[in-house]
C-alpha positions, 0 to 999 in steps of 0.5 A: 493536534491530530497526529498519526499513531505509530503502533511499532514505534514509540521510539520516535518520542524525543528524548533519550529513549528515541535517541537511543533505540531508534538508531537501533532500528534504523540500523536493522534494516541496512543489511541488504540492499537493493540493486537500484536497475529497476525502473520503478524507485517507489510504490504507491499501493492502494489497497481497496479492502473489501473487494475490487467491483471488477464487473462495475470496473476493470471486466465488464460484461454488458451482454450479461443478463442483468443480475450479472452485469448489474446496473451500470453501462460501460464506456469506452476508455484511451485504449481502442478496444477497452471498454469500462464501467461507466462509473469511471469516466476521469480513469478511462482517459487514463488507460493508455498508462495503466495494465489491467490484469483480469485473472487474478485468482486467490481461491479464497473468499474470506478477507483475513486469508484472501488478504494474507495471500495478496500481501505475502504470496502464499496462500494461507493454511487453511483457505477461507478463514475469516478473523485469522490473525499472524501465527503459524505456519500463516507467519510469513512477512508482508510485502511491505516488511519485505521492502523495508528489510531489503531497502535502507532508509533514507533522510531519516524516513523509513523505506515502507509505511502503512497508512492511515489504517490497519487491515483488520476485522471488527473495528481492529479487534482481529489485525489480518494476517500478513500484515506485519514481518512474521519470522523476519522479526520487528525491525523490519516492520513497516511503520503503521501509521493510523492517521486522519491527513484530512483533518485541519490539525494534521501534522508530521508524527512524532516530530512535535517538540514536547512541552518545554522542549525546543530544538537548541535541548534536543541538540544539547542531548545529541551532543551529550551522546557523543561524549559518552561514545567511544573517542575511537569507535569500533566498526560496529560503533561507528555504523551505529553512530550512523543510524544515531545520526539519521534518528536524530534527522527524523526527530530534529530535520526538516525533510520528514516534516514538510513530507507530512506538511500538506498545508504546502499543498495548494488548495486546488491541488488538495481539492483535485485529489479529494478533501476525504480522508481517502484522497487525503491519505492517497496525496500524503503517499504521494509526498511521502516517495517523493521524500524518499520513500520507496512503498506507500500502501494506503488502506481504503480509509473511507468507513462510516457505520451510517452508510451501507456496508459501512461506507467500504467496498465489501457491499453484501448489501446495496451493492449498486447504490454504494457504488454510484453514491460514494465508492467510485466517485471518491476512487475515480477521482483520487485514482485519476488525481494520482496517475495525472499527478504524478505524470505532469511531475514526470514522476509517473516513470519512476512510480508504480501504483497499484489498485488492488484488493484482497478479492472482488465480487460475485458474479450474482446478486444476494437477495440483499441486493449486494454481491459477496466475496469472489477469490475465484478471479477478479482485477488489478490495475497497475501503472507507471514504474515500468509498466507498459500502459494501455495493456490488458492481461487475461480474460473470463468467462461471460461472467467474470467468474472464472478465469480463461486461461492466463492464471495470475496468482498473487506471488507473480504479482508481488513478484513484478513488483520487486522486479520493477523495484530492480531485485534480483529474482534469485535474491534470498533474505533470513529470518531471525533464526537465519533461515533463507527466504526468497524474496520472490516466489512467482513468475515476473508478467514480463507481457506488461512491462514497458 
């Protein structure tokens, strides 16, 4: 079967192990909790590594020479006034749903340290390290460990997950910083989930019985944990009974299962998102908040060594003929699938998606054809979960390379997002040695919200 791989958590294999270290990891992360005002339950963050094409995309400049403005035209877009790069044409019909942030800035070309901007908020030290991995003083928890540390589970599954990749140079062999929880210590991990949802074996991780184990043992094992517990449970016992109780959910309850079950999907809505890995990964996130979940980040999943590039979005080299031949097709109708999706199921209001990268591109063309890395300033996009749609915040030069005025940095980004989940500006979370960290350290874009 193709099952995802849950790098943090071998606990999730039945039998007594899981039964028993499970609940402890379940009950780390109910130590804070969240006030529920936000007009957004949960995120659904696509993570597009490699770079955001904002001059094909968001922040076109058609008066631009060509080297600048590439190949590509524009199109007019929901939003009187937007225009877009042509290779878009199903998001475009989407923009009076969707803010455009234009001046995102990072000052950092190298995806390990541009990348631990965007998922933390601080900029690294120093800037424009490539293969950088988690260490001092570059250690502090991604936004998806944050989410986990401040929201409790629910119906046994965790609040944050990653799928179906980790983001990380050659191949896995240097994970980026930013990645993991850092001084706020493993439990608060978000599950890492390496997985194929496009594969016809798929299935719910961790949730397979064993040979020759079926559900009736698994219960007689959960009924011999509560005789060896305490007939008169302590406060602390009592709530560790709790969590003992949503382990055994994940391991033994339907919930967790058919939000992995994608064969519950109908085949038109399966093929409306993409068969690809990629629209595979982005429909299962969609299953996965609707289960509960409150941050899905998908990784763009899209790699084979035979394309240029690698099939991915970092193009130094045939930049154009990477973008028409699969890139933009594939995002444009997962992308598109997604908000509409979510809209016709009046999720839309209650779920904000995120189309991020850690940088974008060069306002110029390599000799190769292809553009490099560009932290200076580039796009995101953001919709639903009380963000205010057809909004367009920020504005560059001539040629997408700088920004005018209107400076975004990741920290106000990230800082939106927890005050669309309803967080309190002003909250604090500890470390493992109970040092307080803030949960946000930018301003909130109040411009774009609904």
């Amino acid at each position: 079967m193709t099952t995802p791989m849950f790098h943090r958590r071998a606990a999730l294999k039945i039998g007594a192990v899981g039964a028993f270290t499970l609940p402890h990891l379940l009950a780390a992360q109910a130590k804070a909790g969240t006030s529920h005002q936000g007009k957004a339950k949960s995120i659904i963050l696509l993570f597009n590594s490699g770079g955001i094409p904002h001059h094909e995309t968001w922040d076109p400049k058609p008066d631009a020479p060509v080297e600048v403005r590439g190949d590509f035209g524009v199109i007019s877009t929901k939003t009187p006034g937007l225009q877009v790069g042509e290779l878009m044409p199903k998001t475009a019909q989407l923009t009076d749903k969707i803010a455009v942030i234009r001046t995102m800035v990072t000052l950092d070309n190298a995806h390990s340290t541009s990348g631990y901007q965007m998922l933390t908020g601080i900029p690294h030290v120093p800037l424009n390290r490539e293969n950088m991995t988690q260490a001092r003083p570059n250690n502090q928890p991604s936004f998806n460990a944050l989410v986990r540390a401040v929201c409790p589970p629910q119906h046994g599954l965790p609040s944050s997950m990653v799928l179906p990749r980790r983001l990380a140079n050659f191949d896995g062999l240097y994970p980026w910083p930013g990645t993991g929880t850092g001084i706020l210590g493993k439990s608060a991990d978000p599950w890492m989930l390496e997985c194929d949802p496009a594969a016809a074996d798929f299935t719910a991780p961790g949730c397979e019985m064993k040979a020759g184990l079926d559900s009736q043992r698994v219960q007689h094992r959960q009924e011999l944990l509560q005789q060896l517990s305490e007939p008169t449970p302590t406060s602390g016992s009592s709530q560790f009974r709790r969590y003992q109780q949503q382990a055994f959910d994940m391991l033994t309850g339907n919930r967790a299962r058919e939000a992995f079950d994608l064969h519950l999907e109908s085949p038109s809505m399966r093929d409306r998102y993409g068969r690809s890995k990629h629209g595979q990964s982005v429909l299962l996130a969609r299953r996965l908040v609707e289960a509960g979940v409150r941050l899905v980040q998908v990784n763009w999943a899209s790699q084979d060594k035979k394309l240029p590039n690698g099939g991915g979005w970092d193009t130094h080299l045939d930049h154009s003929k990477s973008l028409k031949g699969w890139l933009m097709p594939s995002m444009d109708q997962t992308y598109s699938a997604l908000i509409t999706d979510l809209d016709q199921r009046g999720l839309l209001d209650e779920t904000l998606v995120c189309w991020v990268a850690e940088f974008g591109h060069t306002p110029k063309f390599n000799a190769k054809k292809g553009r490099d890395h560009w932290g200076r300033v580039f796009s995101i996009a953001l919709a639903g979960g009380g963000i205010r749609g057809g909004v367009v915040y920020g504005k560059t030069d001539k040629q997408a390379g700088e920004p005018l005025g209107d400076v975004v940095r990741p920290c106000d980004y990230l800082a939106t997002l927890f005050h669309c989940l309803g967080f309190d500006p002003e909250m604090m979370i500890y470390d493992v040695e109970n040092r307080p960290i803030p949960l946000m350290r930018g301003k909130v874009l109040h411009s774009i919200l609904a």
